[in-house]
C-alpha positions as CSV (number, residue, x, y, z in Angstrom):
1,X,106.5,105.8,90.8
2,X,107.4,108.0,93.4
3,X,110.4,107.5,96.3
4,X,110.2,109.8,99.4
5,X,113.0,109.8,102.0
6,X,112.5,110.3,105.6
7,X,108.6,109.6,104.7
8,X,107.4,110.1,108.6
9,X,108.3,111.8,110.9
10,X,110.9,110.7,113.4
11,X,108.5,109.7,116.4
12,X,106.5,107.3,114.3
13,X,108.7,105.5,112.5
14,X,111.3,105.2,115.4
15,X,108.3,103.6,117.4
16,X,107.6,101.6,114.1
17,X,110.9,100.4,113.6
18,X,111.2,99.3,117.4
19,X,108.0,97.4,117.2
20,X,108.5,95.6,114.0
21,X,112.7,94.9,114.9
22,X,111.9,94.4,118.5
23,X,111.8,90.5,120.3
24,X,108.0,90.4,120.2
25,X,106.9,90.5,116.6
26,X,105.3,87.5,115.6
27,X,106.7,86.6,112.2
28,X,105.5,83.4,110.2
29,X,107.7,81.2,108.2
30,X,107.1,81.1,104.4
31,X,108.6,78.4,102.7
32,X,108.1,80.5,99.7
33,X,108.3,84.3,98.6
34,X,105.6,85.3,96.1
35,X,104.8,81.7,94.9
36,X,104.4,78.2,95.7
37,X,107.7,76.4,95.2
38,X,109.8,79.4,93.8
39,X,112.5,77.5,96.1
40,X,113.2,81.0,98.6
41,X,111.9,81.2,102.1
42,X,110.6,84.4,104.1
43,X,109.1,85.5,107.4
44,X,105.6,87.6,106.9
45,X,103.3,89.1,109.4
46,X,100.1,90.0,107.6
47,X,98.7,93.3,109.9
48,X,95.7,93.9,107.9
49,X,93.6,91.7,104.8
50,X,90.4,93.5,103.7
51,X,88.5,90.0,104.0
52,X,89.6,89.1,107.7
53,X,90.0,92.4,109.2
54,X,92.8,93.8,111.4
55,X,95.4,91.3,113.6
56,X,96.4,92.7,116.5
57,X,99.2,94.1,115.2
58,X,97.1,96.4,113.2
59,X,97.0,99.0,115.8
60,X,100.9,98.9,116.2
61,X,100.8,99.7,112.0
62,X,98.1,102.6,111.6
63,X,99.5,105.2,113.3
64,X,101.3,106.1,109.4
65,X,98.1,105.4,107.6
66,X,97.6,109.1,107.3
67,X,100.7,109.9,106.0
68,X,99.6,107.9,102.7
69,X,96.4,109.6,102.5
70,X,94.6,106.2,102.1
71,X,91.0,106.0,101.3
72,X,90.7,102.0,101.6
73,X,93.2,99.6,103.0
74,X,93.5,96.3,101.1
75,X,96.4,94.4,102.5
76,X,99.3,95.1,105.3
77,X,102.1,93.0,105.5
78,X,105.6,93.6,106.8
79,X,108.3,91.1,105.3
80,X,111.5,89.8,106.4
81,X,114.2,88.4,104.0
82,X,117.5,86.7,106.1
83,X,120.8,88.0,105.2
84,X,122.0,86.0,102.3
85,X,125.3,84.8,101.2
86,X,124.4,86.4,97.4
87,X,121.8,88.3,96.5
88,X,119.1,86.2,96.1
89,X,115.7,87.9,93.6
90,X,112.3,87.0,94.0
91,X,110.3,86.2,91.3
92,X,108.7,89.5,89.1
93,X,105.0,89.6,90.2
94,X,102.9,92.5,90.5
95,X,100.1,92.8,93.8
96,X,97.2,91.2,92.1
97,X,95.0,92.4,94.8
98,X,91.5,94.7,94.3
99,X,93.8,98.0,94.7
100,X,95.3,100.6,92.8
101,X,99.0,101.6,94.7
102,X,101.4,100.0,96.3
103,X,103.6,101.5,99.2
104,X,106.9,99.6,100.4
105,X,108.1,101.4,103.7
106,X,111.6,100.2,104.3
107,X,112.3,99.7,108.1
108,X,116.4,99.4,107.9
109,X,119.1,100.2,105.6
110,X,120.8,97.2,104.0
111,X,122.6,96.7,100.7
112,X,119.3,94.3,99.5
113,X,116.5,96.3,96.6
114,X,113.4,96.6,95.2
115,X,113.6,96.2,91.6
116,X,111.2,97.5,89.0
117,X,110.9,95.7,85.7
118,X,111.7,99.4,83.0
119,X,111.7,101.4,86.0
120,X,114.9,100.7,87.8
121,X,116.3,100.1,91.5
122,X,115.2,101.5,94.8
123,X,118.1,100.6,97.8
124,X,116.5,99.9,100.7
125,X,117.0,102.6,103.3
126,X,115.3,103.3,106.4
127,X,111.9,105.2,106.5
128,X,112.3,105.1,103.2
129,X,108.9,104.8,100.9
130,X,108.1,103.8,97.2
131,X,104.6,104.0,95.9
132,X,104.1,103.0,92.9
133,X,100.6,101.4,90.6
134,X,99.7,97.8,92.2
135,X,100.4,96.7,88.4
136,X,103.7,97.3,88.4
137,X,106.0,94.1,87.8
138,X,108.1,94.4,90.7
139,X,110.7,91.6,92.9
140,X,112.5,91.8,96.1
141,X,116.3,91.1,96.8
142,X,117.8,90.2,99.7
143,X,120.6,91.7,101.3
144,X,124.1,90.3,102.1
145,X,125.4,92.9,104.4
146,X,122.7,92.7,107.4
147,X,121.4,90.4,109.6
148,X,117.8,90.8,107.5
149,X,115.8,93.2,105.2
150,X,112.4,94.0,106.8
151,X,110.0,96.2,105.0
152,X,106.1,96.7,105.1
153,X,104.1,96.2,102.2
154,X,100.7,98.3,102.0
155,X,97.9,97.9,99.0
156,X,95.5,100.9,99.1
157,X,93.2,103.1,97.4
158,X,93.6,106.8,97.1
C-alpha cells in the first residue's frame, strides 16, 4: 500500500476538484454502498467501465491518468458519501474486478476514512492518493464534519 500527498499537481486537481464539487456533475442515487441491501445510501458517477466504454465525463477524468502510470483502465467511479450524524462504515469488500491496483484519489478533506482490514486508516485529505492491490479488504466511512466525502475510485493495470 502506498499513500502519496499532493499526488498531482496543483492545475489538475484544482480543475478536478472544481469539476467533480461543481453544480453540474451528474451523480446517481444508490440506495446501497457496496451491496444490495447493506441498509447505507450513496451518490456514484461511474466515468469509465471496461465493458461500456467512457461516459462523458471520461474526458473531464483522464487528464491524471498519467500520473498513475496505467497500462489498462478497468473501472472509474467517483463516490459521494452525505455528511453523517456518526460515522457510518461500509461493508469490508475488496474490487472484485479483472484488475490488479486500486487507486482512491480523495477530492476534499473531511474527518470521514478509508479503512484497511491489518493495514490501518487513511484520513481523507484533498489530492490525497492510496493505491493499494485490488484484493485488499477495504470499507469507506463517512464523515461527520462536512457537507460530503467525495473521492474517485480507479481499478487499473500497471
Amino acid at each position: 500500500m502506498k499513500i502519496i500527498d499532493n499526488f498531482l499537481p496543483d492545475y489538475y486537481f484544482k480543475s478536478l476538484s472544481n469539476t467533480i464539487l461543481g453544480d453540474q456533475f451528474h451523480w446517481y442515487y444508490n440506495n446501497f454502498t457496496v451491496m444490495e441491501g447493506d441498509g447505507k445510501m450513496a451518490f456514484f458517477h461511474l466515468s469509465y467501465k471496461s465493458e461500456v466504454g467512457p461516459s462523458p465525463s471520461f474526458y473531464q477524468i483522464e487528464s491524471c491518468l498519467p500520473f498513475f502510470k496505467v497500462k489498462q483502465i478497468h473501472r472509474i467511479k467517483a463516490n459521494l458519501a452525505p455528511r453523517t450524524l456518526f460515522h457510518q462504515k461500509c461493508e469490508w469488500h475488496t474490487d472484485n474486478l479483472p484488475c490488479s491496483t486500486t487507486a482512491i484519489l480523495y477530492i476534499n478533506t473531511n474527518n470521514g476514512w478509508t479503512e484497511f482490514k491489518k493495514h490501518g486508516r487513511v484520513k481523507s485529505i484533498e489530492n490525497r492518493v492510496v493505491i493499494f492491490d485490488s484484493n485488499l479488504e477495504h470499507r469507506g466511512v463517512s464523515c461527520t464534519d462536512a457537507e460530503r466525502r467525495v473521492l474517485i475510485n480507479f481499478n487499473y493495470e500497471v
